[in-house]
C-alpha positions in Angstrom: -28.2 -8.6 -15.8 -26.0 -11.6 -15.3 -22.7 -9.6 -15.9 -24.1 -6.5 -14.1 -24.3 -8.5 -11.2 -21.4 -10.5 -11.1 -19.5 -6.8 -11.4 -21.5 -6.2 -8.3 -20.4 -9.1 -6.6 -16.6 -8.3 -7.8 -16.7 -4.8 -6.5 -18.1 -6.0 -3.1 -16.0 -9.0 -2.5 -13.0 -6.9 -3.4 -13.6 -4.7 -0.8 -14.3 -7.1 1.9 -11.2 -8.9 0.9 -9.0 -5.5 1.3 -10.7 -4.9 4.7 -9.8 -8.1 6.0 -6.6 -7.9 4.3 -5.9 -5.5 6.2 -6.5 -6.4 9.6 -4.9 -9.2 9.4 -1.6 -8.1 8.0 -1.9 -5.3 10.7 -2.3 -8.1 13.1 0.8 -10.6 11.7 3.3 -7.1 11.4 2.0 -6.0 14.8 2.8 -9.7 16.7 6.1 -10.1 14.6 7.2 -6.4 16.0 6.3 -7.9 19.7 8.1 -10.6 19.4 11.3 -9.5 18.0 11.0 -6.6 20.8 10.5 -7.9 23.5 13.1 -7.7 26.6 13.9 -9.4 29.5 11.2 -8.3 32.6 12.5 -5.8 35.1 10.6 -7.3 37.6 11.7 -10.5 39.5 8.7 -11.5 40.4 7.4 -11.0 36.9 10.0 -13.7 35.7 8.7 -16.1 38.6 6.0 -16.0 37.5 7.2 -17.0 34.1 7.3 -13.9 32.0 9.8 -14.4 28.8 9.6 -11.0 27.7 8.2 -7.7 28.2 7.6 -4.3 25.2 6.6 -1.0 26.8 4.7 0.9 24.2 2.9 4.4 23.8 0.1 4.5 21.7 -3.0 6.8 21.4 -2.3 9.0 24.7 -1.9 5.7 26.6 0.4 3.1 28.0 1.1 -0.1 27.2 2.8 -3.0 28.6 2.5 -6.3 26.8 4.3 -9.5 28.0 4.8 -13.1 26.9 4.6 -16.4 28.5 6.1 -19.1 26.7 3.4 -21.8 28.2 1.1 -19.8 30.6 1.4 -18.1 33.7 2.8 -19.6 37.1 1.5 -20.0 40.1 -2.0 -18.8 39.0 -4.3 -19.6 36.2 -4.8 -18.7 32.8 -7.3 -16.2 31.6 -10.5 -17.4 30.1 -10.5 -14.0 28.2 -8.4 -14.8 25.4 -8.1 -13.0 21.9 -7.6 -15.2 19.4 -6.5 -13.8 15.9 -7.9 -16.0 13.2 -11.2 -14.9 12.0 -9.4 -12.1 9.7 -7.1 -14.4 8.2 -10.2 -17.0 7.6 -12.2 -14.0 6.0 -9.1 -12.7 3.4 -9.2 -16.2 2.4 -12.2 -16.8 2.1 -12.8 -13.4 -0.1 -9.9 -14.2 -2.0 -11.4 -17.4 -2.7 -14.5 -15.3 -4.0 -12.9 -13.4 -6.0 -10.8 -16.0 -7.7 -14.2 -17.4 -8.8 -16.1 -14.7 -9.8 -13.4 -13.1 -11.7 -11.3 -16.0 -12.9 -13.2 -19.1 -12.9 -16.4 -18.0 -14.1 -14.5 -15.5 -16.4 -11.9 -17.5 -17.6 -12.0 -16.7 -21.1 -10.9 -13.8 -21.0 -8.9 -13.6 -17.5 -7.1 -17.1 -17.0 -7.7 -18.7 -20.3 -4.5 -17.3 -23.0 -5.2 -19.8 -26.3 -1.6 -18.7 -27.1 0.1 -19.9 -24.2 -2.3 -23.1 -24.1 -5.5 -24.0 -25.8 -7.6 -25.4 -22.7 -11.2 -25.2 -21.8 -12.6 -23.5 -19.2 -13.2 -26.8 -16.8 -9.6 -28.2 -17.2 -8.3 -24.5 -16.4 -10.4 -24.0 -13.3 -9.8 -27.6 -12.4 -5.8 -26.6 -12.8 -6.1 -24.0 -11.0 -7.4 -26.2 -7.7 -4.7 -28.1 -8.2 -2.0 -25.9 -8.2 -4.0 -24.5 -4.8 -4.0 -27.7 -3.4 -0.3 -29.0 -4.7 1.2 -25.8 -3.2 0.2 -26.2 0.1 1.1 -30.0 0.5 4.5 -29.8 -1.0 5.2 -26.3 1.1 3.7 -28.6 4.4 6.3 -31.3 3.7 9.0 -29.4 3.1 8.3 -27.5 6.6 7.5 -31.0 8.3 10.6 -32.7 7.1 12.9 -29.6 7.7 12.1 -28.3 10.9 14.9 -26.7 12.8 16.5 -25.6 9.4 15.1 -22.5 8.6 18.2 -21.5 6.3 17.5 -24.9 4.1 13.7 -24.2 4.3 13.9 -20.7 3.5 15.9 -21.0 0.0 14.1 -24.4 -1.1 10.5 -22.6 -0.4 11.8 -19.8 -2.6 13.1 -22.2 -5.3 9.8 -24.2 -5.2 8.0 -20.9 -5.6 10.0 -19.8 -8.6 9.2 -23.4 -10.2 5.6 -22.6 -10.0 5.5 -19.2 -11.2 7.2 -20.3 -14.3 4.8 -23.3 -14.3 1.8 -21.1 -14.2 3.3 -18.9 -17.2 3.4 -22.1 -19.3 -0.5 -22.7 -18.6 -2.7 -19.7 -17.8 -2.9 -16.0 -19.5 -0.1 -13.8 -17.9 -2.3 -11.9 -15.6 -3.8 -15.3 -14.3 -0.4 -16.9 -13.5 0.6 -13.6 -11.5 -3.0 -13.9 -9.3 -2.1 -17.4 -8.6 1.1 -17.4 -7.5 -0.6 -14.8 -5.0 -3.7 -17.4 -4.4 -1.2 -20.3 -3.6 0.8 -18.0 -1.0 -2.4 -16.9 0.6 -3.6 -20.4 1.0 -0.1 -21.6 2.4 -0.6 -18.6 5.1 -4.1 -19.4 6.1 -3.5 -23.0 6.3 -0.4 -22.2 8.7 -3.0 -20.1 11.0 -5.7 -22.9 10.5 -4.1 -26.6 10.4 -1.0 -25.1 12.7 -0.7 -22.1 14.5 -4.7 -22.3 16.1 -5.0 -25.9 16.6 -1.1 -25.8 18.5 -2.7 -23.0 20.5 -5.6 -25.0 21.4 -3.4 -28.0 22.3 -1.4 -25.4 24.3 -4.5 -24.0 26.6 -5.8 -27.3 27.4 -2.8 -28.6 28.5 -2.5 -25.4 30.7 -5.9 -25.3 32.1 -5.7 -29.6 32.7 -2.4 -28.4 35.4 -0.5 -31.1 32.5 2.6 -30.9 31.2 3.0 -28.4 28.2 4.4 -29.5 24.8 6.3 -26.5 23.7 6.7 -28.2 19.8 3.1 -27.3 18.6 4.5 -23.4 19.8 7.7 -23.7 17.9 5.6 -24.8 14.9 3.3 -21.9 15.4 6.0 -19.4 15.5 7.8 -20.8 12.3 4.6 -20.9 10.3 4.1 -17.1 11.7 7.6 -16.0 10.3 7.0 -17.6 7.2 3.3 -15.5 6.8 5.2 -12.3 7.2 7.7 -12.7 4.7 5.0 -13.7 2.1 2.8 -10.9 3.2 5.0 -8.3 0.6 5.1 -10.2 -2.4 1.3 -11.4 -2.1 0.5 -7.7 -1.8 2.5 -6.5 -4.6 0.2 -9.6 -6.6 -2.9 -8.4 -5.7 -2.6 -4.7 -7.1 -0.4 -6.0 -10.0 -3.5 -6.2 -12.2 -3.5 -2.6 -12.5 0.0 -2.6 -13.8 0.6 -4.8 -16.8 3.6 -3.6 -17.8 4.9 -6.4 -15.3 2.6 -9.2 -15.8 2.2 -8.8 -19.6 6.3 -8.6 -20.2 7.9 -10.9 -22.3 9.5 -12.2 -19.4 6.8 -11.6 -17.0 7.3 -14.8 -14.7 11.3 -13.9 -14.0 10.0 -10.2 -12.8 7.4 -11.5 -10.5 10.7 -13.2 -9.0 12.8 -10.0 -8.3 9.3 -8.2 -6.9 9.0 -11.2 -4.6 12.6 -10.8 -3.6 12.8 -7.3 -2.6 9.7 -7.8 -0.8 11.8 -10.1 0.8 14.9 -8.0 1.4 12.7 -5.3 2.5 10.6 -7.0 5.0 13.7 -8.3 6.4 15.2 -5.7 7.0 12.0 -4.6 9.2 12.1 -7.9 11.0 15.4 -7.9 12.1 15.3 -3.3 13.2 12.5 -4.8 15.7 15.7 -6.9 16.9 17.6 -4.0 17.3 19.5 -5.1 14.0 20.0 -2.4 11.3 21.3 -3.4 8.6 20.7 -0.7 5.9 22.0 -3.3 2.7 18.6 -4.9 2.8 16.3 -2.1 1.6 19.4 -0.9 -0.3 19.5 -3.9 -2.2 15.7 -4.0 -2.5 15.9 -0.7 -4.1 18.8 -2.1 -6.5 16.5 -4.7 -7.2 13.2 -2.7 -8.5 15.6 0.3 -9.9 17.1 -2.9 -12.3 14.2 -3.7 -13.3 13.0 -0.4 -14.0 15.8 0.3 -16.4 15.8 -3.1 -18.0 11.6 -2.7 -18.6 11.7 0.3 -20.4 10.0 0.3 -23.8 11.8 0.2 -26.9 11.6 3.5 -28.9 9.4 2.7 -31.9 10.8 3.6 -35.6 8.4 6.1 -36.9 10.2 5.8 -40.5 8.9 4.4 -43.0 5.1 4.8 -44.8 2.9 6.9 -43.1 0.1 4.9 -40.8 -3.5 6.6 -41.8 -5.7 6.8 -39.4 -8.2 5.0 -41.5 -5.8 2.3 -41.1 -5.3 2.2 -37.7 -8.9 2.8 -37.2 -9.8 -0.4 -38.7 -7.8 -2.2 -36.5 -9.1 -1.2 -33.2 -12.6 -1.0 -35.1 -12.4 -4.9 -35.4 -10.1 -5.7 -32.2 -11.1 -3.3 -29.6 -14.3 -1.8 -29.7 -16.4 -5.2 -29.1 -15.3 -4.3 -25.6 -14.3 -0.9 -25.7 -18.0 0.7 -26.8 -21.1 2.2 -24.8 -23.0 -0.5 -25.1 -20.3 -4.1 -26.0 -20.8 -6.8 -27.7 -18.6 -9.2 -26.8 -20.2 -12.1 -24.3 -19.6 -11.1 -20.7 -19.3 -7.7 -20.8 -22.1 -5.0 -19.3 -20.0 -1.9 -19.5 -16.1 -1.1 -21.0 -13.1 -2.7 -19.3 -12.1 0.9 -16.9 -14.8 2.9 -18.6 -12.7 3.2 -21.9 -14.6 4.0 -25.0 -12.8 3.8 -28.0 -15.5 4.9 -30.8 -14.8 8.5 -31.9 -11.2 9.9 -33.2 -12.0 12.0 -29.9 -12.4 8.9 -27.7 -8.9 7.3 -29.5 -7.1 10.2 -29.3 -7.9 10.5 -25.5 -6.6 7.0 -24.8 -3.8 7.1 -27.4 -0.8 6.8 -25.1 -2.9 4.0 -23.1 -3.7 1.8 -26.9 -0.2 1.8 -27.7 1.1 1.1 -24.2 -1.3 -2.2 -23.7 -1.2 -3.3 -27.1 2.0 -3.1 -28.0 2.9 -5.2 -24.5 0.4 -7.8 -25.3 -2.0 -7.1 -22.6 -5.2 -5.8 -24.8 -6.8 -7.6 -25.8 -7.3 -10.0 -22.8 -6.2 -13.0 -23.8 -6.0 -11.5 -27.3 -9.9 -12.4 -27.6 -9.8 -10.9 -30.6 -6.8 -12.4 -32.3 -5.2 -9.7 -33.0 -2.2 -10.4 -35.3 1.5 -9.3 -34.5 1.6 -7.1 -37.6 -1.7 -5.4 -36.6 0.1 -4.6 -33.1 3.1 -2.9 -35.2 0.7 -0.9 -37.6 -0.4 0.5 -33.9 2.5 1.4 -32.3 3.9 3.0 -35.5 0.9 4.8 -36.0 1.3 6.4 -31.8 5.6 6.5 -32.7 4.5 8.7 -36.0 2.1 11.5 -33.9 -0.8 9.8 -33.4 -2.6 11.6 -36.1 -6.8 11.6 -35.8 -6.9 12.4 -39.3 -5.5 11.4 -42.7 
């Protein structure tokens, strides 16, 4: 009942999180657009009374006209009906946060925990995984704090630092778990811009407008540099969160250095949508994107399998994924934490194998199944399968 429930919980707090993840995204590309698109008011008056920009926009059989004012209207005084755009970001967070428990704390076994990469238990890895949470963020902060005003500097020693951790995290959790919180450590920097930054300076902002005081335009500048940073992380984090479903990229050999290039032509990409809002086209951004992922699509490719050599029965291979797959993979497993197979795989009849034959030799032969190799399944045992798929995948001997 325990596991059945903690699926539940999983299913539902995914969901949420993807709502919310969605809105606000949707909220930091729509504000990022505005800004970069803004133009000079036509109106005089509208300048007197101290609008910075304008963005005329049809949407929905309708007209818009949005404008900016750097500290608040002139002459006249500020709305009490303000939207404030925080609670979304607060709630992906806070889902995020959910499901980092219920799937990777309280299953670490067999999500965080790889014995191969480092034999931990499950309190030091959940207590490392705060850490790097928690470490991210501050060293991020002070590297904003102490270089403000040189975005270019910033920009490629926040990337560098990022690249250090991803690598960190390969040397300590299981591959899928190193991927999830490099994505964790980015969401956390992004909400605490919005909630240590960009809302407080806001706040600081409307008081001072509504005292009739002078306004301190810094707390605005930090807002707006915290804001560029969220959109650029936005790609890479959501390439991280579906990435579970793919482990051809987590599970690779070299696993930590493709997360990199993903991140980057997130990167490349996004910019090249920040800067077309400008007015700016500059085509070699999502060209070298492209470059980027095609690279990586070539380099990836499997390595054909030699199907010479003696024969593989299937009695052979059966015993294999009798004694390393099938605690999970049954109607009804066996192994500790699971109430149903991992995607509704069964691997119990020559039917049931020959079903998911392309899909054994795929995840085993990458390293992936079993999770955390649960099972300690030997490198010889993952040959025996891939030669076995390589030679036909016979169901018979």
């Amino acid at each position: 009942m325990e596991t059945y429930l903690l699926d539940w919980a999983n299913l539902l707090l995914r969901w949420l999180h993807l709502i919310t993840g969605i809105a606000w995204i949707g909220a930091s590309f729509y504000f990022v657009m505005l800004d970069n698109s803004l133009r000079p008011p036509k109106k005089a008056a509208d300048g007197e009374r101290g609008v910075f920009g304008e963005l005329w926009a049809v949407h929905g059989g309708g007209f818009y006209c949005s404008q900016k004012f750097l500290t608040g209207p002139k002459g006249e005084p500020l709305s009490d009906d303000l939207h404030w755009s925080k609670w979304e970001a607060y709630t992906t967070w806070l889902s995020g946060m959910s499901l980092l428990v219920v799937v990777y704390w309280i299953g670490a076994s067999s999500y965080l925990i790889d014995k191969q990469v480092l034999d931990i238990g499950q309190g030091a890895a959940i207590g490392l995984s705060v850490g790097f949470l928690a470490v991210g963020w501050v060293v991020y902060d002070f590297l904003c704090r102490t270089l403000m005003g040189r975005d270019g500097l910033l920009a490629v020693l926040v990337f560098i630092f990022v690249v250090a951790c991803d690598w960190l995290l390969h040397q300590v959790f299981s591959a899928r778990g190193a991927y999830i919180h490099v994505g964790a450590m980015l969401g956390t920097m992004m909400v605490a811009n919005v909630f240590i930054h960009i809302i407080p300076g806001q706040k600081r902002m409307v008081e001072q407008i509504r005292a009739g005081l002078p306004v301190d335009t810094r707390p605005g500048q930090v807002g707006k540099q915290r804001s560029v940073h969220n959109t650029y992380f936005t790609l890479p984090v959501l390439f991280i969160m579906i990435s579970n479903h793919y482990p051809m990229t987590y599970s690779h050999p070299h696993g930590w250095l493709i997360l990199v290039v993903m991140m980057l032509a997130g990167v490349l990409i996004r910019q090249f949508f920040v800067l077309r809002h400008r007015g700016q086209v500059k085509w070699w951004l999502p060209a070298a994107g492209v470059a980027l992922l095609v690279t990586l699509i070539v380099l990836m490719a499997p390595k054909t399998v030699d199907a010479g050599g003696d024969k593989v029965s299937f009695a052979a291979f059966r015993q294999v994924v009798d004694h390393r797959c099938t605690t999970c993979h049954a109607d009804k497993p066996t192994r500790e934490g699971f109430a149903q197979p991992p995607k509704g795989v069964v691997l119990q009849t020559p039917e049931q194998i020959g079903q998911h034959a392309a899909k054994i030799a795929e995840t085993v032969a990458s390293g992936y199944m079993p999770l955390g190799n649960l099972t300690g399944i030997t490198d010889t045992e993952r040959q025996l399968i891939a030669r076995w798929y390589a030679q036909g995948a016979r169901l018979a001997d």
